[in-house]
C-alpha positions in Angstrom: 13.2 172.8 106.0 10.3 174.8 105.7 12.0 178.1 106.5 14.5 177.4 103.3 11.9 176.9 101.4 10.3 180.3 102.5 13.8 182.1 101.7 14.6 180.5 98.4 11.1 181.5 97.3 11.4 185.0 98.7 14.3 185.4 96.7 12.9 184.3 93.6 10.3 187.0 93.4 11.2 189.8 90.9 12.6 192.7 92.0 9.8 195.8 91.9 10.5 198.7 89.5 11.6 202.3 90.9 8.5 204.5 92.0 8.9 207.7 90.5 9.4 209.1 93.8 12.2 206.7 94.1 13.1 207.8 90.3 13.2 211.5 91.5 15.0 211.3 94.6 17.5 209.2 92.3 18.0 211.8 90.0 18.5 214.0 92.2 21.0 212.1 94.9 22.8 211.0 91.6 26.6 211.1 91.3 27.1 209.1 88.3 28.6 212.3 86.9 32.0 211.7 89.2 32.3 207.8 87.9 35.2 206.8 85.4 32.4 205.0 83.5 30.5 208.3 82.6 30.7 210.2 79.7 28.9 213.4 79.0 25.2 211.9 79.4 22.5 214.0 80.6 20.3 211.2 82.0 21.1 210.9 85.9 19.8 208.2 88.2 20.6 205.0 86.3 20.0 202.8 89.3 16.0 203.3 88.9 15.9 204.5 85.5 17.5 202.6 83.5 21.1 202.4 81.0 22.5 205.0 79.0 22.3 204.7 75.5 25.6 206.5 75.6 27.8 204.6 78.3 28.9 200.9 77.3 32.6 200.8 78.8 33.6 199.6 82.5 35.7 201.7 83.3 35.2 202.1 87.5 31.7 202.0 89.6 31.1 203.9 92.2 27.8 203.1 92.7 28.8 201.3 96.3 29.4 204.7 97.6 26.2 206.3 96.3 23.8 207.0 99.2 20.6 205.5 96.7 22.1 201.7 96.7 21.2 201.4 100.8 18.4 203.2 99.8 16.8 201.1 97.7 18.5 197.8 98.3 20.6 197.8 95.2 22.7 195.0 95.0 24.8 194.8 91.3 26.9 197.5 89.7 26.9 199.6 86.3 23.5 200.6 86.3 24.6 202.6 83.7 25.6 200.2 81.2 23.2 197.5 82.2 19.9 199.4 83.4 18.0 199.6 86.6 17.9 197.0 89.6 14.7 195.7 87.9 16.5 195.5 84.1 19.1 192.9 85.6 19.5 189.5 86.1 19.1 188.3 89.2 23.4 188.6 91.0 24.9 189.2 87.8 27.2 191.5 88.8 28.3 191.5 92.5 29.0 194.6 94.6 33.0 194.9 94.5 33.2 198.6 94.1 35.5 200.4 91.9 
């Protein structure tokens, strides 16, 4: 019983922010730019950075493929629309890929 209880409360602790090492190497391993979701934004690495102001449709995610969700343990989708790992609420949005 007591190794449940360990679990459950490990998984309720919030999820860290980005570094901005993380936040760099993000950027710069990004390839939002190939997803049916993005439009013409200039903002990459929406996974530790946060939503576009300009993206609001579903259109496809490819963020399953990208090599920054093992990375950093991502587990939802549309980090464009919906903001960084940290942003989100807790499984909202599982990974099902595009």
């Amino acid at each position: 019983m007591h190794e449940d209880r360990d679990a459950t409360e490990e998984h309720a602790k919030p999820k860290k922010k980005a570094s901005k090492a993380e936040m760099l190497e993000a950027e710069q391993r990004c390839i939002c730019y190939r997803c049916p979701s993005y439009i013409g934004e200039t903002k990459k690495g929406f996974c530790a950075k946060g939503g576009s102001e300009k993206i609001k449709r579903e259109l496809g995610c490819i963020c399953p493929g990208c090599a920054m969700k093992e990375r950093l343990m991502l587990k939802n989708l549309y980090y464009c629309i919906y903001g960084a790992e940290s942003e989100q609420p807790e499984a909202d949005r599982f990974d099902t890929g595009y």
